[in-house]
PDB file of N, H, CA, C and O in Angstrom:
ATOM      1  N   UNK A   1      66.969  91.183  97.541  1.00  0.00           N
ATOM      2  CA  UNK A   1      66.879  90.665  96.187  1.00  0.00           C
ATOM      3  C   UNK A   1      67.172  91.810  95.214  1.00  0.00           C
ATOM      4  O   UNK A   1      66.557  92.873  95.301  1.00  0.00           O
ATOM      5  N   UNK A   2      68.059  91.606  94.340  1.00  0.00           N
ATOM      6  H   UNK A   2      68.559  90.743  94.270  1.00  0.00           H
ATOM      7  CA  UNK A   2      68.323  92.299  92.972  1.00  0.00           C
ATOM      8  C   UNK A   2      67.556  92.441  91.934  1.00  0.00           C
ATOM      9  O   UNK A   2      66.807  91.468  92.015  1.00  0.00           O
ATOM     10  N   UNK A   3      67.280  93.003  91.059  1.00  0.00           N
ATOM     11  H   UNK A   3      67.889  93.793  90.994  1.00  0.00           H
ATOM     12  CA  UNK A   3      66.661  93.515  89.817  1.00  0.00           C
ATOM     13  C   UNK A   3      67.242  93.741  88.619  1.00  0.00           C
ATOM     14  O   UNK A   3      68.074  94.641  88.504  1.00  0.00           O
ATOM     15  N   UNK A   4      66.905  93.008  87.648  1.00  0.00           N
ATOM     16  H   UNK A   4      66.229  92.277  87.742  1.00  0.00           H
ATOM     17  CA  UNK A   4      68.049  93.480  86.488  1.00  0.00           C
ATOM     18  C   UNK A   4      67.182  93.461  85.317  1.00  0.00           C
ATOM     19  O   UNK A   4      66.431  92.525  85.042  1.00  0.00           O
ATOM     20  N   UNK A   5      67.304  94.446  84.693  1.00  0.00           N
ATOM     21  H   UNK A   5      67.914  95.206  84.917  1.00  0.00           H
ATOM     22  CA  UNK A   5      65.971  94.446  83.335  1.00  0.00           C
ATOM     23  C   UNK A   5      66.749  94.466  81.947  1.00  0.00           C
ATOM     24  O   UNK A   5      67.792  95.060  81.674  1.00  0.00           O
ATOM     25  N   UNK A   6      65.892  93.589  81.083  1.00  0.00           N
ATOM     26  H   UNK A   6      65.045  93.107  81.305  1.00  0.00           H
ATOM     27  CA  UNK A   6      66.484  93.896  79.647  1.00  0.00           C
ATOM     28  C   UNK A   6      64.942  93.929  78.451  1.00  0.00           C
ATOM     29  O   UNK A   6      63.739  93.675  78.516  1.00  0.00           O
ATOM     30  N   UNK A   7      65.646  94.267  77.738  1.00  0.00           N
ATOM     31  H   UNK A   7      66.623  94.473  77.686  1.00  0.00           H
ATOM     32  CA  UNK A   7      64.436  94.632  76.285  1.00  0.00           C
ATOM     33  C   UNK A   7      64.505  93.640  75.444  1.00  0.00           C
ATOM     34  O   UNK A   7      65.571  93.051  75.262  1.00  0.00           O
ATOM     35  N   UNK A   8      63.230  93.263  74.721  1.00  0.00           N
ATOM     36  H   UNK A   8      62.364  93.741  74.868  1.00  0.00           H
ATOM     37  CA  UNK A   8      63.498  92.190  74.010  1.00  0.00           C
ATOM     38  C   UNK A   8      63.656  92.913  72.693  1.00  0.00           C
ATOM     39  O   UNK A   8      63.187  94.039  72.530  1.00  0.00           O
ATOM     40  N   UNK A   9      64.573  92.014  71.395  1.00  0.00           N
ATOM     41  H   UNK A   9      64.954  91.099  71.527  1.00  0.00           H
ATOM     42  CA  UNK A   9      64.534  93.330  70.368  1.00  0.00           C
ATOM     43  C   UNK A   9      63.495  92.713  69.256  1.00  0.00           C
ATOM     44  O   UNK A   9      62.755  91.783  69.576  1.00  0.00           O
ATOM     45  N   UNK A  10      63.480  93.122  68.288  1.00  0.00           N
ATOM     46  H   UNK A  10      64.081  93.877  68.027  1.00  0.00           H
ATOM     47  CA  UNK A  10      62.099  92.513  67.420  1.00  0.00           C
ATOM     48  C   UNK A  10      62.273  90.589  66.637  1.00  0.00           C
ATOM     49  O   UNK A  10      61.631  89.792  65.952  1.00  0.00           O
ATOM     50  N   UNK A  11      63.931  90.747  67.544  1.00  0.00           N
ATOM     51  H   UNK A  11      64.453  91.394  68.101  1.00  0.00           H
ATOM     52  CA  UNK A  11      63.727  88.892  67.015  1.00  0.00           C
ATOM     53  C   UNK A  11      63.533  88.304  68.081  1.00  0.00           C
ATOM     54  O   UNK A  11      63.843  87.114  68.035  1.00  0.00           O
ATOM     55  N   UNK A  12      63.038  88.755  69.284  1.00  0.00           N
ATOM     56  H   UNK A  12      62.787  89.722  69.322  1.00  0.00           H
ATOM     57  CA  UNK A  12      62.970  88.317  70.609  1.00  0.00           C
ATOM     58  C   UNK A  12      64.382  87.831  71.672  1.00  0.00           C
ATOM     59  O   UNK A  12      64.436  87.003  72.581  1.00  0.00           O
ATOM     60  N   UNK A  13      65.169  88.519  71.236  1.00  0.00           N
ATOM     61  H   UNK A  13      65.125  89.192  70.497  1.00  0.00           H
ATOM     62  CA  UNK A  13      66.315  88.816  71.812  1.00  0.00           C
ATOM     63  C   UNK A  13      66.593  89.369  73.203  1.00  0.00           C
ATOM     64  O   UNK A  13      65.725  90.169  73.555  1.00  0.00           O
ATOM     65  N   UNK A  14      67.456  89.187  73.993  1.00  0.00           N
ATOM     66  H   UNK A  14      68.160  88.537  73.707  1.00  0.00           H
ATOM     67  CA  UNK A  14      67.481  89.869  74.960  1.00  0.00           C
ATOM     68  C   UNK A  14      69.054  89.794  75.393  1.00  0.00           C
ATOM     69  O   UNK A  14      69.611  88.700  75.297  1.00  0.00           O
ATOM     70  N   UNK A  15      69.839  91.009  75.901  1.00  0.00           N
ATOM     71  H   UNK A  15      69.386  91.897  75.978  1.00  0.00           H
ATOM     72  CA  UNK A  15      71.226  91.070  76.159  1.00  0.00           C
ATOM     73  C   UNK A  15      70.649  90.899  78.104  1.00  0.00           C
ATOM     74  O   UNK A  15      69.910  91.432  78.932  1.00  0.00           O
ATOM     75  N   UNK A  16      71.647  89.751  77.937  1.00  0.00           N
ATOM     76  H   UNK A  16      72.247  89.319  77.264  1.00  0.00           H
ATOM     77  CA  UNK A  16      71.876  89.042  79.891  1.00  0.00           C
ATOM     78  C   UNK A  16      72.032  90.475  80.394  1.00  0.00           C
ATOM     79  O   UNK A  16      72.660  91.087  79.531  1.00  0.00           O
ATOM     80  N   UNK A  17      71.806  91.071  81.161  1.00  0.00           N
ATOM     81  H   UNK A  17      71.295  90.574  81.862  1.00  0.00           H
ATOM     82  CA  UNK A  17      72.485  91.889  82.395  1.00  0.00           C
ATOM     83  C   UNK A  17      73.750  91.611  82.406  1.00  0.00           C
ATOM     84  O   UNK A  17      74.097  90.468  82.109  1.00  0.00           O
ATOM     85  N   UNK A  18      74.947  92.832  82.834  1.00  0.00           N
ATOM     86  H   UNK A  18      74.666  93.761  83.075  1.00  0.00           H
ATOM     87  CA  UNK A  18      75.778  92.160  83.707  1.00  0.00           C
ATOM     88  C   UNK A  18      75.653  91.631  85.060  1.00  0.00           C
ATOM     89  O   UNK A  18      76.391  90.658  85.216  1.00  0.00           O
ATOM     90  N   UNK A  19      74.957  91.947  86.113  1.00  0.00           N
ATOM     91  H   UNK A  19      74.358  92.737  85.986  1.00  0.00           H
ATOM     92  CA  UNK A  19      75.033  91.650  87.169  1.00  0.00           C
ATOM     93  C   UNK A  19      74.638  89.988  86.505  1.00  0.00           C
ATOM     94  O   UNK A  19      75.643  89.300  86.329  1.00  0.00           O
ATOM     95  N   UNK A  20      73.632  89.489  86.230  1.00  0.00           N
ATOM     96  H   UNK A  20      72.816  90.048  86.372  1.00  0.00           H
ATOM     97  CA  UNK A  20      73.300  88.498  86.199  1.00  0.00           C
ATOM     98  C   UNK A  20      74.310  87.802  85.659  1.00  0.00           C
ATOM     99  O   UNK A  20      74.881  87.053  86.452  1.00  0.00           O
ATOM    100  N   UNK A  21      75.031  87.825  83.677  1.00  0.00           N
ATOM    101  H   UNK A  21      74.568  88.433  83.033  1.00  0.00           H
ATOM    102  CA  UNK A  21      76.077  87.252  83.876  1.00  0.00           C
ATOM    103  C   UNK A  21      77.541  87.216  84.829  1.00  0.00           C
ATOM    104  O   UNK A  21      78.392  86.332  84.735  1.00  0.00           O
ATOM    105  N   UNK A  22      77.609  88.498  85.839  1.00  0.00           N
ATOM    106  H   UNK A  22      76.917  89.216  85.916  1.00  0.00           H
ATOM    107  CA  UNK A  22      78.678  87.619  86.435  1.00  0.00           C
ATOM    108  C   UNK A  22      78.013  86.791  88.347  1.00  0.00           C
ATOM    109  O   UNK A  22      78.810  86.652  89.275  1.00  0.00           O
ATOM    110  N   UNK A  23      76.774  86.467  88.442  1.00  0.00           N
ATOM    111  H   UNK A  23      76.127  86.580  87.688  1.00  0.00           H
ATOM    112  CA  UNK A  23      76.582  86.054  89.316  1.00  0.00           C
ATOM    113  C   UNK A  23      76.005  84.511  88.759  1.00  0.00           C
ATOM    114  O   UNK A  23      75.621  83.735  89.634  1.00  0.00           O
ATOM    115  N   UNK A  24      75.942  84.073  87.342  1.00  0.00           N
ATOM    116  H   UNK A  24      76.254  84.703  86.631  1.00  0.00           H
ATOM    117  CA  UNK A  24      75.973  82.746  87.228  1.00  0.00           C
ATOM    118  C   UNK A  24      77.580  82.419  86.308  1.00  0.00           C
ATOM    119  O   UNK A  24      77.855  81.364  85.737  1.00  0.00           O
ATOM    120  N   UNK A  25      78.384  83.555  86.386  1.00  0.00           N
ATOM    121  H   UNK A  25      78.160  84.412  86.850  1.00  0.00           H
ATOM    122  CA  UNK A  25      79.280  82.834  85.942  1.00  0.00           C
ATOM    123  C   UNK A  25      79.639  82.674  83.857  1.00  0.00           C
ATOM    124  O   UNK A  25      80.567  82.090  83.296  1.00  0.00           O
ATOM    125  N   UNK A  26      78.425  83.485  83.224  1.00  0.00           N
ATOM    126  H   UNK A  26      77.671  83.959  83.680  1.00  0.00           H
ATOM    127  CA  UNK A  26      77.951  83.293  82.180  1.00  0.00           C
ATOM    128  C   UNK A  26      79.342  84.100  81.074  1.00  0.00           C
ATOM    129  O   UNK A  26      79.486  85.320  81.155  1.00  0.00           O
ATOM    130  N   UNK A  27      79.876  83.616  80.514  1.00  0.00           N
ATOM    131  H   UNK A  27      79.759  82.625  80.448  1.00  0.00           H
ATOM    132  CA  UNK A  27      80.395  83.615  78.877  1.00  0.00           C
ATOM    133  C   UNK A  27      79.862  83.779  77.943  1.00  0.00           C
ATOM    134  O   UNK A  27      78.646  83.588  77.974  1.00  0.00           O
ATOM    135  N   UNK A  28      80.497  84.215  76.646  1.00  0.00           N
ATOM    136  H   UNK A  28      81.484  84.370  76.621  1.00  0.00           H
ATOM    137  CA  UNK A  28      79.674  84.302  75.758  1.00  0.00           C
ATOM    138  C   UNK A  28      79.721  82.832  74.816  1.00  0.00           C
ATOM    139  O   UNK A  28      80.839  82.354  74.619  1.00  0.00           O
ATOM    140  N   UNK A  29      78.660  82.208  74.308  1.00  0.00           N
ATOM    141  H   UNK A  29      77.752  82.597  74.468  1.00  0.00           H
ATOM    142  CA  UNK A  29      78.786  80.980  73.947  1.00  0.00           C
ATOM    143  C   UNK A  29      78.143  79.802  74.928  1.00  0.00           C
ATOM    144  O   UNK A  29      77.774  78.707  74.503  1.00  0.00           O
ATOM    145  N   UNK A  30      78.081  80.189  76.206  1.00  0.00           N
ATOM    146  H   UNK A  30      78.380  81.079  76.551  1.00  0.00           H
ATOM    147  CA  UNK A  30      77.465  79.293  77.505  1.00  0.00           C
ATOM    148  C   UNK A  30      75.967  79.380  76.765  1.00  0.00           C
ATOM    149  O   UNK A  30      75.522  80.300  76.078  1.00  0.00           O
ATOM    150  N   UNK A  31      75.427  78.285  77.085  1.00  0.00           N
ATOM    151  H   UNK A  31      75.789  77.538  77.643  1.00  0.00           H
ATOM    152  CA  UNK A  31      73.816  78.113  76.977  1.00  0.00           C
ATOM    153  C   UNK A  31      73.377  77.845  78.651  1.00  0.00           C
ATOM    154  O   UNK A  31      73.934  77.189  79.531  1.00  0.00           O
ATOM    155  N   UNK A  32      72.208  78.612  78.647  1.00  0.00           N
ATOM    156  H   UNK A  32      71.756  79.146  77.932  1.00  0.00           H
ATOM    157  CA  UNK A  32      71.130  79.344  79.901  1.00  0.00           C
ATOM    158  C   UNK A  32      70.162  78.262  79.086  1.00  0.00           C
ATOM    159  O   UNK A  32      70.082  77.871  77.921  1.00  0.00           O
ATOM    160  N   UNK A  33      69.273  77.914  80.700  1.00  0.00           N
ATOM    161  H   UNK A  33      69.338  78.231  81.646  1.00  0.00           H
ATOM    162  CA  UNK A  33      68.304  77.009  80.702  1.00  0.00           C
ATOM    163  C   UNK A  33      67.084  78.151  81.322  1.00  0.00           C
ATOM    164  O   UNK A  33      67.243  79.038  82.160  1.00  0.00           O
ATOM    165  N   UNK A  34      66.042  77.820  80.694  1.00  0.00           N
ATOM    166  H   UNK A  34      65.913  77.099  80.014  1.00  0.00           H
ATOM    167  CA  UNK A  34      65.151  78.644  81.387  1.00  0.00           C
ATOM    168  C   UNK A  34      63.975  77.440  82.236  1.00  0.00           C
ATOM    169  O   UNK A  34      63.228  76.730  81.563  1.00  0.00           O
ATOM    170  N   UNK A  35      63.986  77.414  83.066  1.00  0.00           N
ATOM    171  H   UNK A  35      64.593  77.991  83.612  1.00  0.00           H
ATOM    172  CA  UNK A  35      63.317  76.772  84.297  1.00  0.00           C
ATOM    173  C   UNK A  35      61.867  77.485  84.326  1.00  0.00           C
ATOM    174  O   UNK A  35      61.802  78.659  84.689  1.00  0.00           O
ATOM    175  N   UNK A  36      60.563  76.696  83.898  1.00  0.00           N
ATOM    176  H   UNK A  36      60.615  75.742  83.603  1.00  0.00           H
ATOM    177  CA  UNK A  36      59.563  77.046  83.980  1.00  0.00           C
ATOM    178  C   UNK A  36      58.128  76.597  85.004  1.00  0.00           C
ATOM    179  O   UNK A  36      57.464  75.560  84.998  1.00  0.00           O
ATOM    180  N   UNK A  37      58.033  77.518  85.623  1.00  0.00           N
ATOM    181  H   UNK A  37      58.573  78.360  85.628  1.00  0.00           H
ATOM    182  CA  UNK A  37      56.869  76.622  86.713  1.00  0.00           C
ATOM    183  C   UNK A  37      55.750  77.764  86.730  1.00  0.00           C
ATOM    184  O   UNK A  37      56.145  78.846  87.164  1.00  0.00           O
ATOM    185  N   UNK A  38      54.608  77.703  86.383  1.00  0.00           N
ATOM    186  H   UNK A  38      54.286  76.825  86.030  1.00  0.00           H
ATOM    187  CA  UNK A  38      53.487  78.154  86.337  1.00  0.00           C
ATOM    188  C   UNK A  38      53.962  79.687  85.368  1.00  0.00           C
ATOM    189  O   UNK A  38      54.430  79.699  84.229  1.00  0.00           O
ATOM    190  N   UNK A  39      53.605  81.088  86.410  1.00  0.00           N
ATOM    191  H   UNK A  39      53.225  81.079  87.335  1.00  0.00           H
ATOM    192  CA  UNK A  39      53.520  82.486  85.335  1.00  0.00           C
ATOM    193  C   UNK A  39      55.649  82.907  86.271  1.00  0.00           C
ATOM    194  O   UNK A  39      56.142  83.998  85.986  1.00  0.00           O
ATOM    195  N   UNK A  40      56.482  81.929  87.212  1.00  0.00           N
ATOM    196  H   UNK A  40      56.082  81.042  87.443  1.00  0.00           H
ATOM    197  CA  UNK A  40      57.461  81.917  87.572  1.00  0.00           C
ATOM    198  C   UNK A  40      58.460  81.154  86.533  1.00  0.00           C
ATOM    199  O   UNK A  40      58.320  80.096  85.919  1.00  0.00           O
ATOM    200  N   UNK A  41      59.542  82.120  86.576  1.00  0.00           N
ATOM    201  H   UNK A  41      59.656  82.979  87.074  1.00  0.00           H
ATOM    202  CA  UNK A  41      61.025  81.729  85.112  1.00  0.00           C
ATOM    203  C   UNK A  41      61.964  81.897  85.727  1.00  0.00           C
ATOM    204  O   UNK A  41      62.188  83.041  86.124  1.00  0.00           O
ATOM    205  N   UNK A  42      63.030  80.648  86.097  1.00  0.00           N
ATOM    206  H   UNK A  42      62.848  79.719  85.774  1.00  0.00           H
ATOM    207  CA  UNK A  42      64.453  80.951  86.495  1.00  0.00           C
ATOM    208  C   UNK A  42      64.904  80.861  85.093  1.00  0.00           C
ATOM    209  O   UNK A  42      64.452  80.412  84.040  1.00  0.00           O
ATOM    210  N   UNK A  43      66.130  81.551  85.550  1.00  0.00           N
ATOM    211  H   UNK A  43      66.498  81.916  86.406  1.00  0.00           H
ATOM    212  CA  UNK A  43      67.167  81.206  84.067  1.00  0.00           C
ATOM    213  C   UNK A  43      68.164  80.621  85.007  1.00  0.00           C
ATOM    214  O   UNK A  43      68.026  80.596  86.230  1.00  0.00           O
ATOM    215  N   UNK A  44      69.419  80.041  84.182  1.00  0.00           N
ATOM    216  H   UNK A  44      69.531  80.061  83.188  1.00  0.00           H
ATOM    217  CA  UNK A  44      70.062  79.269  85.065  1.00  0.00           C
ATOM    218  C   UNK A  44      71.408  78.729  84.290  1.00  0.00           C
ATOM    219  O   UNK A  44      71.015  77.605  83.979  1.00  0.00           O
ATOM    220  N   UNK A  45      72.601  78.815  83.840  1.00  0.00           N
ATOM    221  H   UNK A  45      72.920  79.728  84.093  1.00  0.00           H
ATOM    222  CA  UNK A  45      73.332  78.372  83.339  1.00  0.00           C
ATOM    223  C   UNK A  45      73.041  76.784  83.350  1.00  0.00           C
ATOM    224  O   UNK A  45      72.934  75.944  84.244  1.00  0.00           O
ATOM    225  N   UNK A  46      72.959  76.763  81.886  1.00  0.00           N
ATOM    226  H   UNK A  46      73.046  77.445  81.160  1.00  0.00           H
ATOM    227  CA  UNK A  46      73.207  75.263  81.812  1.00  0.00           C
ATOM    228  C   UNK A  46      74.283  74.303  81.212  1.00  0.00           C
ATOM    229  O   UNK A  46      75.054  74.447  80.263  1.00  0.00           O
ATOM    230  N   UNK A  47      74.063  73.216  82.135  1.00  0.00           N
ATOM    231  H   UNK A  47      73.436  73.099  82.906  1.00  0.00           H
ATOM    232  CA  UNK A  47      75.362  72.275  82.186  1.00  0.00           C
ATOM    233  C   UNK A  47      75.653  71.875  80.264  1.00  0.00           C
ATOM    234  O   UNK A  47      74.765  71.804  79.414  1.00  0.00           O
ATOM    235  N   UNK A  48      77.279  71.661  80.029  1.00  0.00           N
ATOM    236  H   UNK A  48      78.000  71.719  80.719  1.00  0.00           H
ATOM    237  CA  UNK A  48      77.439  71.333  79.106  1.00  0.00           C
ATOM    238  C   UNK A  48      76.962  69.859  78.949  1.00  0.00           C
ATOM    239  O   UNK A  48      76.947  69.049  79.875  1.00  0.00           O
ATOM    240  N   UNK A  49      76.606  69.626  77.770  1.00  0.00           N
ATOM    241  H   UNK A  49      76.619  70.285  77.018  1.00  0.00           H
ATOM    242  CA  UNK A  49      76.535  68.223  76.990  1.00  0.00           C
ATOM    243  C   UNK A  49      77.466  67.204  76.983  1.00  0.00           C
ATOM    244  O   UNK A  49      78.546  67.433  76.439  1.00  0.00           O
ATOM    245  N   UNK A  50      77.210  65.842  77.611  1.00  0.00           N
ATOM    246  H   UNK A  50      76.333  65.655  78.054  1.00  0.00           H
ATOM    247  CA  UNK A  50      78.296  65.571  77.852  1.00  0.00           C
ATOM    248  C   UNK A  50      78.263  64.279  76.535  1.00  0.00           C
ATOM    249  O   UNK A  50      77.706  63.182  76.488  1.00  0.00           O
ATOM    250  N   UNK A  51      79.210  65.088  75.484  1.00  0.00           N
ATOM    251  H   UNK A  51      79.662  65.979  75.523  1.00  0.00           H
ATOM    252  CA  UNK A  51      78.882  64.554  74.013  1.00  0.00           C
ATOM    253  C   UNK A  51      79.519  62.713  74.096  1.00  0.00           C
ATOM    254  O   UNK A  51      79.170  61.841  73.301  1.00  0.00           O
ATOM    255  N   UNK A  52      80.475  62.515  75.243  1.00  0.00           N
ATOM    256  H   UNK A  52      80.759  63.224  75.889  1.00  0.00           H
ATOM    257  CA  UNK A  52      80.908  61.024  74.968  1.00  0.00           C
ATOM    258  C   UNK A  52      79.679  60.172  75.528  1.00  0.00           C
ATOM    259  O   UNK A  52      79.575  59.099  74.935  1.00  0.00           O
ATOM    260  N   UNK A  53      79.047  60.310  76.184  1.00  0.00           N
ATOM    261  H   UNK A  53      79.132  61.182  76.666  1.00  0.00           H
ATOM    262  CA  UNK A  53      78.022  59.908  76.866  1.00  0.00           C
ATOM    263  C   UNK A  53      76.628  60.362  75.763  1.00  0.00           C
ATOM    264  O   UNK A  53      75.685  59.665  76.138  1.00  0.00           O
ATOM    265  N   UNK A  54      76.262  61.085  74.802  1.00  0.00           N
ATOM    266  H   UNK A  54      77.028  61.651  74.497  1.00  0.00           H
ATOM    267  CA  UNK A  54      75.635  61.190  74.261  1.00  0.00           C
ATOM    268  C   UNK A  54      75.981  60.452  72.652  1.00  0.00           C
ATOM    269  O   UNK A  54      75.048  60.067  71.948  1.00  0.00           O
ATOM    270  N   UNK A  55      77.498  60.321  72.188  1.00  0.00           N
ATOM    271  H   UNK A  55      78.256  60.634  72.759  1.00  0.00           H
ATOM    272  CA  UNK A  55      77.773  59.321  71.480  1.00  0.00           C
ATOM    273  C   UNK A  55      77.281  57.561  72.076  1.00  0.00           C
ATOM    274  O   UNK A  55      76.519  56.689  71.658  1.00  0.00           O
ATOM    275  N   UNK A  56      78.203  57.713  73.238  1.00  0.00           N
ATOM    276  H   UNK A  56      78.822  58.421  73.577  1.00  0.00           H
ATOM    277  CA  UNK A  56      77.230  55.872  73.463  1.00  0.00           C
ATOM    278  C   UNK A  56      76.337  55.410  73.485  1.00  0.00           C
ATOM    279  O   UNK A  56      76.158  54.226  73.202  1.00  0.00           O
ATOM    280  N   UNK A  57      75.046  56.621  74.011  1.00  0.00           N
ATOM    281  H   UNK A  57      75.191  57.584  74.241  1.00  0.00           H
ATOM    282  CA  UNK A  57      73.847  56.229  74.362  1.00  0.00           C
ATOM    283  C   UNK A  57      72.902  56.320  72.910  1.00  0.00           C
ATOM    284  O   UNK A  57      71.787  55.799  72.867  1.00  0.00           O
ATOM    285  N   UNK A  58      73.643  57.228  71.444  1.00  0.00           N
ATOM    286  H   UNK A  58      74.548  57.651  71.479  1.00  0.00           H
ATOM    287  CA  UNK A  58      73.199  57.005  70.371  1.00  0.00           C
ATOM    288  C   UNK A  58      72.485  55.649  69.841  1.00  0.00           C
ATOM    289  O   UNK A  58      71.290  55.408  69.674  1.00  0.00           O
ATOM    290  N   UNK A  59      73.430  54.994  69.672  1.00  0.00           N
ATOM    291  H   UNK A  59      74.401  55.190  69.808  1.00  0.00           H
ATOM    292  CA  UNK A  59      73.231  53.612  69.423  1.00  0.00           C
ATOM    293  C   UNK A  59      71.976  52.831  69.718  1.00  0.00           C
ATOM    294  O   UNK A  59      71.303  52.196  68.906  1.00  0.00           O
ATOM    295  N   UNK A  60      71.788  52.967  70.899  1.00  0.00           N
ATOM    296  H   UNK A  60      72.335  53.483  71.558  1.00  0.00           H
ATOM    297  CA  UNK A  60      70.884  52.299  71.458  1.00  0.00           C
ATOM    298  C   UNK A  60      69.882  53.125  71.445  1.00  0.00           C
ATOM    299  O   UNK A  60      69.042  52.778  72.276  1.00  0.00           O
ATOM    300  N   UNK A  61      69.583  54.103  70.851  1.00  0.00           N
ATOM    301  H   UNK A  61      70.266  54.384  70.176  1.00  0.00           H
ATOM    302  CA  UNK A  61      67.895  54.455  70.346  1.00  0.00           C
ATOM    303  C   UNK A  61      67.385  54.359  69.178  1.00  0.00           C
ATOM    304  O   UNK A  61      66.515  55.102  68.724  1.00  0.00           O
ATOM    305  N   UNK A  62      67.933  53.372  68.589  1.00  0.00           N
ATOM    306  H   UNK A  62      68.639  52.768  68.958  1.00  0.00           H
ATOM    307  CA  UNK A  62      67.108  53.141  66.989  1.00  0.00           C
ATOM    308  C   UNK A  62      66.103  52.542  66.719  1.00  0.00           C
ATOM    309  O   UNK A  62      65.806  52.180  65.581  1.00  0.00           O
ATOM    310  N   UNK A  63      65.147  52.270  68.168  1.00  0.00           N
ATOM    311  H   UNK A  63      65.388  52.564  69.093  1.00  0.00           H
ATOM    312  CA  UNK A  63      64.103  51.459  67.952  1.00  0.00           C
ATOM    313  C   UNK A  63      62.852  52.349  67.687  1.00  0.00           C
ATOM    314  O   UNK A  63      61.635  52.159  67.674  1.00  0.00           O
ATOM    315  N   UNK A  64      63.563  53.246  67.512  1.00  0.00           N
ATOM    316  H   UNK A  64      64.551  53.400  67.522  1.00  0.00           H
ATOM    317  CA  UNK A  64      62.303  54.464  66.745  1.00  0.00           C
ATOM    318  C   UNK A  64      62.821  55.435  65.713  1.00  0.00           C
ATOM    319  O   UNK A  64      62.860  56.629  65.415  1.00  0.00           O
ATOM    320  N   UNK A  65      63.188  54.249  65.347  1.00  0.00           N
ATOM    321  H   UNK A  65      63.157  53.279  65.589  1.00  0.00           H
ATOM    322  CA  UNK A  65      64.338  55.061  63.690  1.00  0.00           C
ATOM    323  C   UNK A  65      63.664  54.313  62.370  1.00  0.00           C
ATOM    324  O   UNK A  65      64.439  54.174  61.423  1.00  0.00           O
ATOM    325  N   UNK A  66      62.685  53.953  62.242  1.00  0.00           N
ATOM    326  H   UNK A  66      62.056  54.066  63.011  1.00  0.00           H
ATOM    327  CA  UNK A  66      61.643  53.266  61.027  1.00  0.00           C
ATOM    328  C   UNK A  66      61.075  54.009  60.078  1.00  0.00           C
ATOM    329  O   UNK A  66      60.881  55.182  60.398  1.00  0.00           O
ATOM    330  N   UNK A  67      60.780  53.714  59.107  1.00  0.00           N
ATOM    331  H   UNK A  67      60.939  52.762  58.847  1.00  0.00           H
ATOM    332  CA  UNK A  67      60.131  55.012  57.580  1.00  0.00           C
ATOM    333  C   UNK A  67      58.802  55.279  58.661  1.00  0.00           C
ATOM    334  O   UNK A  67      58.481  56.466  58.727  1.00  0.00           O
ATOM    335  N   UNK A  68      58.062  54.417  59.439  1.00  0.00           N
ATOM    336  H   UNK A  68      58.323  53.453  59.386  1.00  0.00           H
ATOM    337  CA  UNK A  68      56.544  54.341  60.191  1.00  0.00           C
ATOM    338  C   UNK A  68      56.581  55.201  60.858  1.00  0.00           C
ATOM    339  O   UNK A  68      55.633  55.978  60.749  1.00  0.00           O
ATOM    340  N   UNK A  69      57.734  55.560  61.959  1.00  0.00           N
ATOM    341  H   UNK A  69      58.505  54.929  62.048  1.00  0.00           H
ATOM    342  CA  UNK A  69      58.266  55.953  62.874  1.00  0.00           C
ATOM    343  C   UNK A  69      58.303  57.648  62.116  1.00  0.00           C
ATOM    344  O   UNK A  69      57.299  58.354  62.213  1.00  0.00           O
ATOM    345  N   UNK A  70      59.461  58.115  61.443  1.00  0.00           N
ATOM    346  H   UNK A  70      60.276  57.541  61.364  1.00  0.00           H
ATOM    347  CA  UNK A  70      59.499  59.113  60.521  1.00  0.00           C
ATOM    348  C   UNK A  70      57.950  59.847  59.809  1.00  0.00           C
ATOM    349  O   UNK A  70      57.610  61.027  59.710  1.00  0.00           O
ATOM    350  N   UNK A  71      57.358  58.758  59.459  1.00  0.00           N
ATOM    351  H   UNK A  71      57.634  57.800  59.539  1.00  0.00           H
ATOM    352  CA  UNK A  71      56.060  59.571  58.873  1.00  0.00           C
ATOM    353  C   UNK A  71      55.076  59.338  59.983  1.00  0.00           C
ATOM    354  O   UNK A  71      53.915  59.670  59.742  1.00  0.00           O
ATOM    355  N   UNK A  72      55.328  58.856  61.082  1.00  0.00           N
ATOM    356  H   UNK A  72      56.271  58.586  61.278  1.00  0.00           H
ATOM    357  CA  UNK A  72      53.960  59.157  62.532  1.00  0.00           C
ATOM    358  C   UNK A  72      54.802  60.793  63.011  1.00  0.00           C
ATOM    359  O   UNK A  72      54.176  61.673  63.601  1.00  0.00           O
ATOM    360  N   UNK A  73      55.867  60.894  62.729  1.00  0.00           N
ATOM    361  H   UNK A  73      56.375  60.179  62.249  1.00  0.00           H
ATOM    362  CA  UNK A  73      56.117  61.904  63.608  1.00  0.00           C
ATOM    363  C   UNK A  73      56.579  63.172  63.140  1.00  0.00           C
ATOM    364  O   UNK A  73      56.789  64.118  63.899  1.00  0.00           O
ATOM    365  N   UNK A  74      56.776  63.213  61.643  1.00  0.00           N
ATOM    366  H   UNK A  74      56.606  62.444  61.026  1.00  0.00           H
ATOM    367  CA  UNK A  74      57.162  64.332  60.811  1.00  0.00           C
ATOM    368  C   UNK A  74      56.083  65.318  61.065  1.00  0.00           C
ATOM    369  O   UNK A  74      56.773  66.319  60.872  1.00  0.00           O
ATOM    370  N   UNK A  75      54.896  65.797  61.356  1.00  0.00           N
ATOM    371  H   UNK A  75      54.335  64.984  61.513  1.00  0.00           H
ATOM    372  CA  UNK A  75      54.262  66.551  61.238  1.00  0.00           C
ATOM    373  C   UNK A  75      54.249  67.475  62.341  1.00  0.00           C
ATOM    374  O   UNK A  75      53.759  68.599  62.448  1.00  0.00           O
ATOM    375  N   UNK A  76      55.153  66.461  63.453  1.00  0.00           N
ATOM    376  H   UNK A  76      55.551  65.548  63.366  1.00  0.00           H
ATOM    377  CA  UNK A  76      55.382  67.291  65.173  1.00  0.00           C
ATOM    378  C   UNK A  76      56.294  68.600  64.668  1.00  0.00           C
ATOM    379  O   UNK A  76      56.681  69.436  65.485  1.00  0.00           O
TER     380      UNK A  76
END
């Protein structure tokens, strides 16, 4: 197993490793998923958005699009 360390900077920043970006493959502009299970963190390239499929499925969630709806949940 490999080791790769980085610093966080005071906006909580952190520059990928190289080893790590070229063993997931990572670009600049790619979005990383961080995978959380107990005090254990994968990071993990994550899959693009697949925006035509997120246009169709728009539509059909407006059943929680109400002024009721808006002011139960504005405070989250």
């Amino acid at each position: 197993m490999q080791t790769a360390i980085s610093k966080l900077t005071n906006k909580y920043q952190a520059t990928v490793p190289k080893a790590v970006r070229k063993k997931l493959n990572l670009n600049a502009g790619d979005s990383i998923a961080f995978e959380i299970d107990s005090d254990i963190i994968k990071l993990r390239k994550a899959s693009p958005i697949d925006v035509e499929f997120l246009s169709a499925l728009g539509p059909t969630l407006n059943e929680w699009n109400s002024e009721n709806d808006e002011e139960a949940y504005n405070d989250l």
